[in-house]
N, C-alpha and C positions, 0 to 999 in steps of 0.2 A: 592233121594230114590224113588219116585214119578214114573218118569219113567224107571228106572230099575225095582221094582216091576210089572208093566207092562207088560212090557219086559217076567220077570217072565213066567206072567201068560198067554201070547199072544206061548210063544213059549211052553207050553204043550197040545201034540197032544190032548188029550181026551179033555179039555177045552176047546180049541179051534173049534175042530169039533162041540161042543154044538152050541156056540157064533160068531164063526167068530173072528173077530175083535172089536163085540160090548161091549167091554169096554170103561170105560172113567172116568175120574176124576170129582166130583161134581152133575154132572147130566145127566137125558138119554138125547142125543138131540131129540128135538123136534120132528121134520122130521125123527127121525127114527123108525120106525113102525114096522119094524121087532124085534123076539124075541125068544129064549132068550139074553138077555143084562145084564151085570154088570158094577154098578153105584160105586164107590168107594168113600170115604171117610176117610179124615184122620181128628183123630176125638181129640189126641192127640200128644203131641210129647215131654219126657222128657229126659233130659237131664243127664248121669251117672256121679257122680264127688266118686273120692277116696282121701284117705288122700294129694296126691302131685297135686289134684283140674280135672280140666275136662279128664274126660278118651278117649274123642272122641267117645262115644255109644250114642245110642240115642235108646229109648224105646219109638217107636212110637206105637201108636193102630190104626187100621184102618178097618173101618168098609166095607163087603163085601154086597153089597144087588146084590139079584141075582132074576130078574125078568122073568116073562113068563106069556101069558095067562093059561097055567095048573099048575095047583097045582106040580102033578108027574113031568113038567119040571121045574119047578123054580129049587124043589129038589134036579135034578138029575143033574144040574149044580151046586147047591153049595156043592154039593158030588162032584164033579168033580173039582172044585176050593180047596179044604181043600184035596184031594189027590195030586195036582199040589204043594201044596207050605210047608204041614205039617211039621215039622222037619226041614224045607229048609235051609242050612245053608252051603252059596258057595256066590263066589263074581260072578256078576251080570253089567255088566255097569259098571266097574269101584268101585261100592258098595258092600262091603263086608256086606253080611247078617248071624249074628251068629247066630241067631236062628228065625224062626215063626212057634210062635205056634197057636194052636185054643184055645181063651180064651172062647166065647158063642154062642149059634147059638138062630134063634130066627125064628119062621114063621108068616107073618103079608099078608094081600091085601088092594088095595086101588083100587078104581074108578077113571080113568082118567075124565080128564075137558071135553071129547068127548063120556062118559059114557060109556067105555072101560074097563074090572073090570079084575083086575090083580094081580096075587101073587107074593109074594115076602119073597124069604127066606133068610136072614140075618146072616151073618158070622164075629166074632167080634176074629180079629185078632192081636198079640202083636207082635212085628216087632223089631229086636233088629239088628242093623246096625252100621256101621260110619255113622258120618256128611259126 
């Protein structure tokens, strides 16, 4: 799912023109300094069973942070993220996606270890797929 979601979000033109390529699973790399950037996280991943046992779905959540030195850009990508994938519900890489939706958003900043002070707007999305 991992990288088809990716995938996803690499091939919508408005997104993309935000970020580039700077997406990534787990964390921003270090070395990269440019920005804006989307850090992904996947935060859970459950498993659908019906009466005759595993249905093959899986309701993952995964969390969207979406960094920038401006407030208005962090924003304006994870506006740009949550119109790329709303509703999304198409196979992907071999991954059939039934649904994602937008479950919370959230706005936070932090100070990097080079006292680099940056926003980060947070998009908490439920991910309904196959295994």
């Amino acid at each position: 799912m991992e990288e088809a979601f990716i995938g996803i979000l690499l091939a919508d033109s408005g997104l993309s023109a935000l970020v580039s390529t700077r997406m990534s699973w787990g964390k921003r790399p270090q070395n990269q300094s440019d920005l804006p950037a989307v850090v992904l996280y996947r935060i859970t991943g459950m498993r659908d069973y019906n009466l005759d046992g595993a249905s093959g779905l899986v309701d993952s959540t995964v969390q969207c942070d979406c960094y920038a030195e401006t407030y208005s850009s962090a924003k304006a990508t994870a506006r740009a993220l949550m119109t790329a994938i709303n509703a999304y519900d198409q196979t992907s890489s071999g991954v059939a996606f039934q649904r994602i939706s937008i479950d919370s958003e959230r706005d936070t900043n932090e100070t990097e270890s080079n006292g680099r002070y940056l926003f980060r707007c947070s998009v908490d999305l439920s991910i309904w797929h196959d295994e």
